[in-house]
Backbone as CSV, one residue per row, in Angstrom:
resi,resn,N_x,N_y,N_z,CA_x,CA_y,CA_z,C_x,C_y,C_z
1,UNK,84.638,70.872,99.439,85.831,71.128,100.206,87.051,70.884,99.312
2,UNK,87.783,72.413,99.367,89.168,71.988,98.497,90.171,71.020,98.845
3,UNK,90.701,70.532,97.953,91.858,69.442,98.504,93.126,70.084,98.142
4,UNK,94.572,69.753,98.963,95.743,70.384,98.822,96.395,68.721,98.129
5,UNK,97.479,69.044,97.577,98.427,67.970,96.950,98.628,66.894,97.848
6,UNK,98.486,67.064,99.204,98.450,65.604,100.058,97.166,65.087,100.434
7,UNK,96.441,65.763,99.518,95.144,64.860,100.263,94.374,65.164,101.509
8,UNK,94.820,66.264,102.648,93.960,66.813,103.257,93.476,68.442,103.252
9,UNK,92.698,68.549,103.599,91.475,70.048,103.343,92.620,70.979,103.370
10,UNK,92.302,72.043,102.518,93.095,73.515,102.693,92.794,73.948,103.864
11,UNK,91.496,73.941,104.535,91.285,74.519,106.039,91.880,74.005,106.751
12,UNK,92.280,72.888,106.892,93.374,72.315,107.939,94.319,72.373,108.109
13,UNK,94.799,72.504,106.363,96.391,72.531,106.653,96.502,74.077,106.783
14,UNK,95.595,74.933,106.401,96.005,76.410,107.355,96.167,76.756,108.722
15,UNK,94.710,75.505,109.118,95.264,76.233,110.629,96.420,75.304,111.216
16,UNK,96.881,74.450,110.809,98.151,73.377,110.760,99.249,74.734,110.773
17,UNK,99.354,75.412,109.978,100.225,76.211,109.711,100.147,77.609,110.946
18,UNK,98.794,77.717,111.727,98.755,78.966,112.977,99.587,77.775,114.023
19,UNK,98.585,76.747,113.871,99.241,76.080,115.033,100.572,76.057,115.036
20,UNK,101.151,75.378,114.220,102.746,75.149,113.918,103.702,76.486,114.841
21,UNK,102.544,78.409,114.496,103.268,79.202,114.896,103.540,79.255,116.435
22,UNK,102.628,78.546,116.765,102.795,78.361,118.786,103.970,77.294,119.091
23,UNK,103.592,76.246,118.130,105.117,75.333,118.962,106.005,75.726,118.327
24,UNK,106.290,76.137,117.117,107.893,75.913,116.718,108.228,76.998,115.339
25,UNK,109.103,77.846,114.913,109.342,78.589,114.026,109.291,77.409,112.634
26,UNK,110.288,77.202,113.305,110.966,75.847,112.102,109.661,74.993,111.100
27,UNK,109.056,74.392,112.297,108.054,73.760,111.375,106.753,74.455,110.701
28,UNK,106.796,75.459,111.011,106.331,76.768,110.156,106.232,77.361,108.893
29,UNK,108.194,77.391,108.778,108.789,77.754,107.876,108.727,76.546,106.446
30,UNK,108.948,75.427,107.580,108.861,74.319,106.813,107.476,74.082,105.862
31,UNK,106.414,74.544,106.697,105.379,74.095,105.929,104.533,75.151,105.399
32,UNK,105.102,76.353,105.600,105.081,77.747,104.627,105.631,77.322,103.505
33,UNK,106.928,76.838,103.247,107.670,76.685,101.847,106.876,75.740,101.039
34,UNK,106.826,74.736,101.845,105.900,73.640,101.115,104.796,74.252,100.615
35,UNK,103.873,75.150,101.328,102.504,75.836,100.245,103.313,76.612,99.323
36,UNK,103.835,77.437,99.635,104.675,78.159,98.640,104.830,77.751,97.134
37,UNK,106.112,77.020,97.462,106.512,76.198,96.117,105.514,74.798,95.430
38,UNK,104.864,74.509,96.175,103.732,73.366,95.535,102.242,73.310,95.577
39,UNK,101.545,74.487,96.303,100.020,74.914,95.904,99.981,75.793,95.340
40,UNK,98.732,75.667,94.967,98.484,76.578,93.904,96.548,77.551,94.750
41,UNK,96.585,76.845,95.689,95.545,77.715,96.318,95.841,78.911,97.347
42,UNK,95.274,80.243,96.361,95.290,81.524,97.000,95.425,81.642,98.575
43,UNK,93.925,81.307,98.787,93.878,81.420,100.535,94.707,80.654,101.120
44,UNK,95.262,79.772,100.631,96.087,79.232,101.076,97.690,79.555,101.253
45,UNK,97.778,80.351,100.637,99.733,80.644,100.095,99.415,82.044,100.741
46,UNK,98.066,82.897,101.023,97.978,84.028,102.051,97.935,83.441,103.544
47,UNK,97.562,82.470,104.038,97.448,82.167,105.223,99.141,82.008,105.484
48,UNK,99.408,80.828,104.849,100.810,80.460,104.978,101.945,81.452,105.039
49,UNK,101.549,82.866,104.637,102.887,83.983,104.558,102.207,84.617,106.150
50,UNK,100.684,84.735,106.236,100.454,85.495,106.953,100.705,84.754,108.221
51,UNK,101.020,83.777,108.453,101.541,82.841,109.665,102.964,83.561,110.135
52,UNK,103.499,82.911,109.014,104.800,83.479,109.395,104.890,84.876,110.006
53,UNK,104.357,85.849,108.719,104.680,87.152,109.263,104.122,87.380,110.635
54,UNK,102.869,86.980,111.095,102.518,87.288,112.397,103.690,86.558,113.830
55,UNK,104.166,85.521,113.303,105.248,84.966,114.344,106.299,86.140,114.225
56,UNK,106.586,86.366,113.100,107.998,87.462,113.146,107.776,88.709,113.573
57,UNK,106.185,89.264,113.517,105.823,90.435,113.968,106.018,90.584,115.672
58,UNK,105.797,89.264,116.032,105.757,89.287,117.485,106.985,89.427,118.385
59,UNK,107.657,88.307,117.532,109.588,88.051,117.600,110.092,89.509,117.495
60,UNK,109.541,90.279,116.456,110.363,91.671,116.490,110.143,92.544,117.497
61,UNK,109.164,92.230,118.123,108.625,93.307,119.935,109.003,92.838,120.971
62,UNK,108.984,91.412,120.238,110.131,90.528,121.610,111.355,91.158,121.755
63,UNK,112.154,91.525,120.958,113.107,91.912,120.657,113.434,93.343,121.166
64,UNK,112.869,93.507,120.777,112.883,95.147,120.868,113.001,95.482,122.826
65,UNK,111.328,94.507,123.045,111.763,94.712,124.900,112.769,93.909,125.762
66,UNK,113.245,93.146,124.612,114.785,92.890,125.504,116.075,93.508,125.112
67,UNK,115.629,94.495,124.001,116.996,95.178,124.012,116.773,96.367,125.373
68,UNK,115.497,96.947,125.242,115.452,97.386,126.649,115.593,97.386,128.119
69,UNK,115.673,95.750,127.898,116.406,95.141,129.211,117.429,95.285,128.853
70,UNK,117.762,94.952,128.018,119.275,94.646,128.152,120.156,96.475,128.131
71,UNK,119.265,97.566,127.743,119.689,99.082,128.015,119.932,98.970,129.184
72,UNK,119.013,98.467,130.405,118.673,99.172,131.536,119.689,98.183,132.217
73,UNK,120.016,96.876,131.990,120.848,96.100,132.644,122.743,97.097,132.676
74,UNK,122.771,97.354,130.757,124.152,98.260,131.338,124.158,99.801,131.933
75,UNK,122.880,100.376,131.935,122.351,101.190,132.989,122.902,101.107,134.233
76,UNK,122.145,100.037,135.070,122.548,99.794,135.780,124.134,99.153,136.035
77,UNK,124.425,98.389,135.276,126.179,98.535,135.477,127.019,99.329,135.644
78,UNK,126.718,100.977,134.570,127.173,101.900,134.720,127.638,102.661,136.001
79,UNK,125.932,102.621,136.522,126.586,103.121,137.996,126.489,102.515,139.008
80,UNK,126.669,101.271,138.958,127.185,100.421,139.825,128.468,100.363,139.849
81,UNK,129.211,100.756,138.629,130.692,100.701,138.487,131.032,101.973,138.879
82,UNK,130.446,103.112,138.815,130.523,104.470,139.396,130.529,104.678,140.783
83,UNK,130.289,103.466,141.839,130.142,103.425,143.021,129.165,103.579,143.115
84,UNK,127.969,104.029,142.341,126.652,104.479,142.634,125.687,103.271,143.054
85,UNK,124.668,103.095,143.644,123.584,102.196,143.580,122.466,102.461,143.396
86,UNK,121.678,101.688,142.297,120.445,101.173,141.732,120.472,99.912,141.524
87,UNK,118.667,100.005,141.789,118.358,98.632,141.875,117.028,98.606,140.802
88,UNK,117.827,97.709,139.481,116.517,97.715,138.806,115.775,96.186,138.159
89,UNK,116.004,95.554,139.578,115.305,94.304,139.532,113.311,94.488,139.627
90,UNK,112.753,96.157,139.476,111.597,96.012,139.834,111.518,96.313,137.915
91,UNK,112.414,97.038,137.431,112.010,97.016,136.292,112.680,96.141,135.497
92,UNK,113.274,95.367,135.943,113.154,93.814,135.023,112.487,92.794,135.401
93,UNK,111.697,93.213,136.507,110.424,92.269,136.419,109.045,92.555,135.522
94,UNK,109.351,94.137,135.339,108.438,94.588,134.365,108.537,94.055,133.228
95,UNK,109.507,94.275,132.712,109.975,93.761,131.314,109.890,92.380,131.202
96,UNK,109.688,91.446,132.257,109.768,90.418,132.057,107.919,89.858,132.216
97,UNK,107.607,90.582,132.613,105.869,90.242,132.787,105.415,90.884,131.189
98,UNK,106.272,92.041,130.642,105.228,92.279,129.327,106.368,91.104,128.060
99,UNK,107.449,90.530,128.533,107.300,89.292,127.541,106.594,88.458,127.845
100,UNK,106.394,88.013,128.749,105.073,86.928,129.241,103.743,87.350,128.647
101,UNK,103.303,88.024,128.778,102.094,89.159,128.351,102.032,88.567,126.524
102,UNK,103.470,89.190,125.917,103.532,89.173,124.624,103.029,87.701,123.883
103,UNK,103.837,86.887,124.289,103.754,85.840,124.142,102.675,84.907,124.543
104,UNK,101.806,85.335,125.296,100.616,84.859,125.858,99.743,85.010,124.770
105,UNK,99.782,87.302,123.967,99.037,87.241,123.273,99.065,86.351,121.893
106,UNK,100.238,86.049,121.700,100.488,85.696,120.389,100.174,84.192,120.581
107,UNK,100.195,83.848,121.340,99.818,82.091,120.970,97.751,82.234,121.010
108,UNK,97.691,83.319,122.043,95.948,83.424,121.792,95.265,83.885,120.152
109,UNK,96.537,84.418,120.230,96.104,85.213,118.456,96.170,83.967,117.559
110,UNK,97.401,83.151,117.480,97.567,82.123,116.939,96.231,81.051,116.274
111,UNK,95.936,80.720,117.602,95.152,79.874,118.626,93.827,80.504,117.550
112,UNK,93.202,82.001,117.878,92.078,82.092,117.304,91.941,81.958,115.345
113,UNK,93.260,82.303,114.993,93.412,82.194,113.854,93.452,81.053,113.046
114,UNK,94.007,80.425,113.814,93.811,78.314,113.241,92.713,78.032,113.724
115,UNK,91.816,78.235,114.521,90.424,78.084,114.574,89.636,78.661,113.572
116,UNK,89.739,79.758,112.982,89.086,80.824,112.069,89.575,79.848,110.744
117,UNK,90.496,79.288,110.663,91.263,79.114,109.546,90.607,77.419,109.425
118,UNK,89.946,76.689,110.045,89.459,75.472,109.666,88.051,75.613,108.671
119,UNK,87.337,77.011,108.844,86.701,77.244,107.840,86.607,78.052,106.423
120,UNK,87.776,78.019,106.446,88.707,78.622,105.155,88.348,80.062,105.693
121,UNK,89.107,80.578,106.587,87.860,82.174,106.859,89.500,82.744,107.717
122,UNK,89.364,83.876,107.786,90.475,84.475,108.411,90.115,85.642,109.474
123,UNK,91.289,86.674,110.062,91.144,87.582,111.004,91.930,88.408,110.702
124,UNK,91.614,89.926,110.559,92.422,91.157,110.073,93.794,91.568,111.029
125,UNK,94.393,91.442,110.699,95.769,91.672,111.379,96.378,93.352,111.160
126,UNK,95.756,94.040,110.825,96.368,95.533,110.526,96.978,95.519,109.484
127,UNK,98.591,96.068,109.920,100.179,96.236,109.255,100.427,95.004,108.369
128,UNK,100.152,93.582,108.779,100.641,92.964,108.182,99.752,92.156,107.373
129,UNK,98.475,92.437,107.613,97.554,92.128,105.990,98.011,93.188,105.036
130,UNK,97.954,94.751,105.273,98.510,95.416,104.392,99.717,94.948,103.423
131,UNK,100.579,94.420,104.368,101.922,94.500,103.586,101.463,93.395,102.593
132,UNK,100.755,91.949,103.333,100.375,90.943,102.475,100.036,91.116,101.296
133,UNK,99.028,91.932,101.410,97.759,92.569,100.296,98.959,93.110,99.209
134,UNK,99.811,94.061,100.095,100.705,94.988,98.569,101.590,94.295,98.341
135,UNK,102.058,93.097,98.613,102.989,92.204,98.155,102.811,90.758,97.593
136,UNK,101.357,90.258,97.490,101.435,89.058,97.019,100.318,88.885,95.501
């Protein structure tokens, strides 16, 4: 079993690093940089980018379906200010069940990946192993 510069297993502190992506960006980032700049183990400095990127992959769809709320909110302002009426509290409950949804998947994805990741072993992510693969 490999050892990292503090003394505990590379498998741990990877899935240390999925977990980290469910509670908190920050301590993520934090302990992405730290493999970064002070290991020197492969699977390790790939897990640690591929953490991140999978939190930001998710953050960016987050995003995306609340700019769609937020379309349909001045949508609806529009012609509400037109005298007109709509009511699109059924589709911001939509939008609000597929961020719930999103975020559900991503802590399950998380979740299976720091499990996968205590035996130095990983899970194919599509888009963003690619990018990994052509960038590191």
């Amino acid at each position: 079993m490999q050892k990292t510069r503090l003394g505990i297993s590379v498998g741990i502190f990877g899935a240390a690093c999925y977990f980290m992506g469910i509670i908190s960006i920050i301590p993520l980032v934090v302990m992405a940089g730290y493999i970064l700049l002070f290991e020197q183990h492969e699977w390790l400095r790939k897990t640690a980018v591929k953490a991140v990127a999978i939190v930001v992959f998710f953050s960016i769809i987050s995003a995306v379906i609340g700019l769609v709320n937020n379309a349909s909110t001045f949508l609806n302002d529009i012609v509400v200010l037109s005298n007109g009426t709509m009511n699109m509290s059924s589709f911001n409950r939509v939008i609000s069940l597929c961020r719930t949804a999103l975020s559900f998947v991503q802590a399950l994805f998380l979740l299976l990946m720091g499990f996968k990741a205590l035996k130095e072993g990983s899970m194919k992510f599509g888009a963003v192993d690619n990018v990994i693969d052509k960038h590191m």
